[in-house]
N, C-alpha and C positions, 0 to 999 in steps of 0.2 A: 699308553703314554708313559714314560717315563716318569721316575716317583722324583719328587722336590726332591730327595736326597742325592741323590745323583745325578745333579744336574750343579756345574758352577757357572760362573758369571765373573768375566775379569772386563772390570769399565776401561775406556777409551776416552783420549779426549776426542772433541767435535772435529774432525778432520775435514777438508773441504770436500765435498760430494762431485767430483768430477771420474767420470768413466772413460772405457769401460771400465764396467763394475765385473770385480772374480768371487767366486764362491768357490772359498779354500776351507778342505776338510783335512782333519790331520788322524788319522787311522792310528790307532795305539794298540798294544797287547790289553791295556787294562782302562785305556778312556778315549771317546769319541768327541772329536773338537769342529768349530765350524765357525767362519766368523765373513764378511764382506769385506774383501779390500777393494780400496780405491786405484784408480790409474797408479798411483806413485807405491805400491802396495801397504798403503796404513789401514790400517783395519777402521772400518767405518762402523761397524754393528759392535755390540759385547761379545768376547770369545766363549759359546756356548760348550757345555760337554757334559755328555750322558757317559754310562758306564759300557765297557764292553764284551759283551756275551763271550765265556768260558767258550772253549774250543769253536769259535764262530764259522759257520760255513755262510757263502758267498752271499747266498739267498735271506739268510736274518739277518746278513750284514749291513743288505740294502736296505730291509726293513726298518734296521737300527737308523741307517742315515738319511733316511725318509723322515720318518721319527723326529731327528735334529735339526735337519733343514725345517720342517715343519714350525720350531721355536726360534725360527726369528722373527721379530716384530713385522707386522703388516706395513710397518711404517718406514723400514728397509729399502733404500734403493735396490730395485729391481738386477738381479745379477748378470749377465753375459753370457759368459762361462767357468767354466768349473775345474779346480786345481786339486790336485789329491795327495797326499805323503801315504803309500801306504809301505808298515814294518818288513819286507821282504824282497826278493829280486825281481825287477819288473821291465820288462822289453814291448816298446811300443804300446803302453797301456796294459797288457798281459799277465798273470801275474805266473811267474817259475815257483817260487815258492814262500812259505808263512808258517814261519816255525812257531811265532806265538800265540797262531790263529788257529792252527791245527791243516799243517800245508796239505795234505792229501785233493781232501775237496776244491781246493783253490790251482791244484798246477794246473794252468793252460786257460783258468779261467779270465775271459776278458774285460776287465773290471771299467776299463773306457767307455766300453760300447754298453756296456749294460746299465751305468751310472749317465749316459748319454743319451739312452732310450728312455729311462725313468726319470730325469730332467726336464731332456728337451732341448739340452745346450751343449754347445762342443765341450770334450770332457780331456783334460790329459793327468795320467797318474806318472809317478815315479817313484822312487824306493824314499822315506821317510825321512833316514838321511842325511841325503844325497837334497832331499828339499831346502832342509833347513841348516844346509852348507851354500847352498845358490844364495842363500840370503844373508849369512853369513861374510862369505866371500862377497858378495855383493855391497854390502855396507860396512866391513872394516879390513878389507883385505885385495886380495886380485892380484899380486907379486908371488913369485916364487914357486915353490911346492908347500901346499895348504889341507891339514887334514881336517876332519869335523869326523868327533867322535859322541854320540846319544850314550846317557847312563840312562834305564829306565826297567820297564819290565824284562828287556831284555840287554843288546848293545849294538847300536847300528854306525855304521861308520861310513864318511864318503872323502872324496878326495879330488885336489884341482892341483891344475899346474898354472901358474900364469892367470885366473881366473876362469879357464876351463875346466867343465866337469869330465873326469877321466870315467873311462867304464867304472860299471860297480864292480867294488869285492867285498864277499862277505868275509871282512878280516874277524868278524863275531865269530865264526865256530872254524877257525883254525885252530891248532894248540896254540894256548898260552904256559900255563904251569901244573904238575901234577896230575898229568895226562887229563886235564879238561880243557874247554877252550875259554877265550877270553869271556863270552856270552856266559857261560856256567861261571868263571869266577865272580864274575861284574853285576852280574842280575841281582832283581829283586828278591828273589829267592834263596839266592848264596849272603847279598845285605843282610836278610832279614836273620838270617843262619848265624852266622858268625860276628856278627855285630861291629859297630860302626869304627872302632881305633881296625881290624881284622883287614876292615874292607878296604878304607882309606889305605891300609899299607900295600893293598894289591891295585888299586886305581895309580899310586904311586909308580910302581913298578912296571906296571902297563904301560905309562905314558914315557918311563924309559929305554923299554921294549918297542915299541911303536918309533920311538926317536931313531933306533939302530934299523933299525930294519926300512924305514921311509926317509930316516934324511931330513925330516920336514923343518919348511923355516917356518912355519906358526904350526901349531895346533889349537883348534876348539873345542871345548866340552859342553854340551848340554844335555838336553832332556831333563826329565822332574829329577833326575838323581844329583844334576850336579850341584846343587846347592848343598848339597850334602857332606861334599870335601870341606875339610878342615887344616887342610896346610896349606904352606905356602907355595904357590906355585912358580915355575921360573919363570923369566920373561918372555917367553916364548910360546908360552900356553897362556888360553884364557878362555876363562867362564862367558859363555854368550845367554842371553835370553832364551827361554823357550817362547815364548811370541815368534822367536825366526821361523816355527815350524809351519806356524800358518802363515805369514808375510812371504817365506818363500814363492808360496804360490804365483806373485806375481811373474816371477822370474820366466816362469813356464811359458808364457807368451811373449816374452821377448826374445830377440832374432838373435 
């Protein structure tokens, strides 16, 4: 089991209990999240999360989120199925690749069917995202061309037109500046590096990098980084919750 230490708890108010019920887990480079949404996707349980295993291969992955499903209360409406963000490219459940998981062991692995057999319940994954843009666009958007950009361990980004999600592109490891790409400026590792006036001036720079090249009439920032900006942003960007990463989930079963 997983030590108290690494394990948090973010409370909920009492949402009304009408299904189906989703079990939406949110896959991170450095934490595993879990929580029950309702029909309307409000999270009905506390958003659980353990720590996640260095260089994770498929198989302790599961174990890991065996593990977390395991710490929800007995007292939990009973879940349906099951909604997944995971950090990398993913087609029909599958996953191509996982740069912060250590992709080797993961290309081609089918992380639906295998979260599907060890459930029991229909399971659909998508890129992490590209989830927490469906929720996004979903509740404060759905016009135009719309990006959603993740700061965190690494930097995931997804993108709609109109309220459509467009194929993925890992706009993370294309070049950004100084021959790295945006993922090597942006990460938690380049943050921790250069420290925080260093980083802000490159998240800055990003989002008007990103402006020229996409056009977009909004952009989103989350993930745990984005609280971490400290200027002003134009009106055009905006800081979203990270709860959208698990309320996404609902998204995935609608038509």
């Amino acid at each position: 089991m997983a030590s108290k230490k690494s394990i948090t708890k973010t409370p909920v108010k009492k949402p009304a209990l009408i299904g189906p019920f989703t079990l939406a887990l949110d896959i991170g480079g450095t934490g595993l999240k879990a929580s029950i949404l309702n029909s309307k996707g409000t999270m009905v349980t506390e958003r659980l999360r353990i720590l996640t295993p260095e260089n994770c291969p498929p198989q302790l992955m599961l174990s890991k989120l065996k593990e977390l499903v395991a710490l929800i209360p007995p007292t939990a409406p009973a879940y349906d199925r099951i909604s997944v963000g995971f950090p990398g490219v993913v087609r029909d459940g599958k996953i191509y690749t996982a740069h912060n998981l250590g992709t080797k062991p993961w290309v081609n692995f089918d992380l639906a069917k295998a979260l599907q057999k060890q459930f029991g319940k229909p399971c659909r994954v998508i890129n992490d995202a590209d989830l927490q843009g469906l929720a996004a666009v979903g509740q404060f958007g759905g016009k135009g061309v719309e990006m959603v950009i993740t700061l965190g361990t690494g930097l995931g980004s997804s993108l709609f037109e109109n309220g459509r999600l467009l194929p993925h592109m890992e706009f993370a490891h294309h070049p950004f500046r100084n021959n790295e790409t945006y993922e090597e400026q942006l990460g938690e590792v380049k943050r921790e590096e250069v420290g925080k006036k260093r980083w802000n001036k490159r998240v800055r720079l990003a989002i008007e990098t990103l402006r020229e090249l996409i056009n977009f009439d909004h952009l989103y920032i989350g993930g745990g980084n984005a609280e971490k900006i400290n200027f002003k942003l134009p009106p055009d960007v905006s800081i979203i919750p990270n709860t959208l990463g698990m309320m996404g989930g609902i998204y995935l079963w609608r038509d």
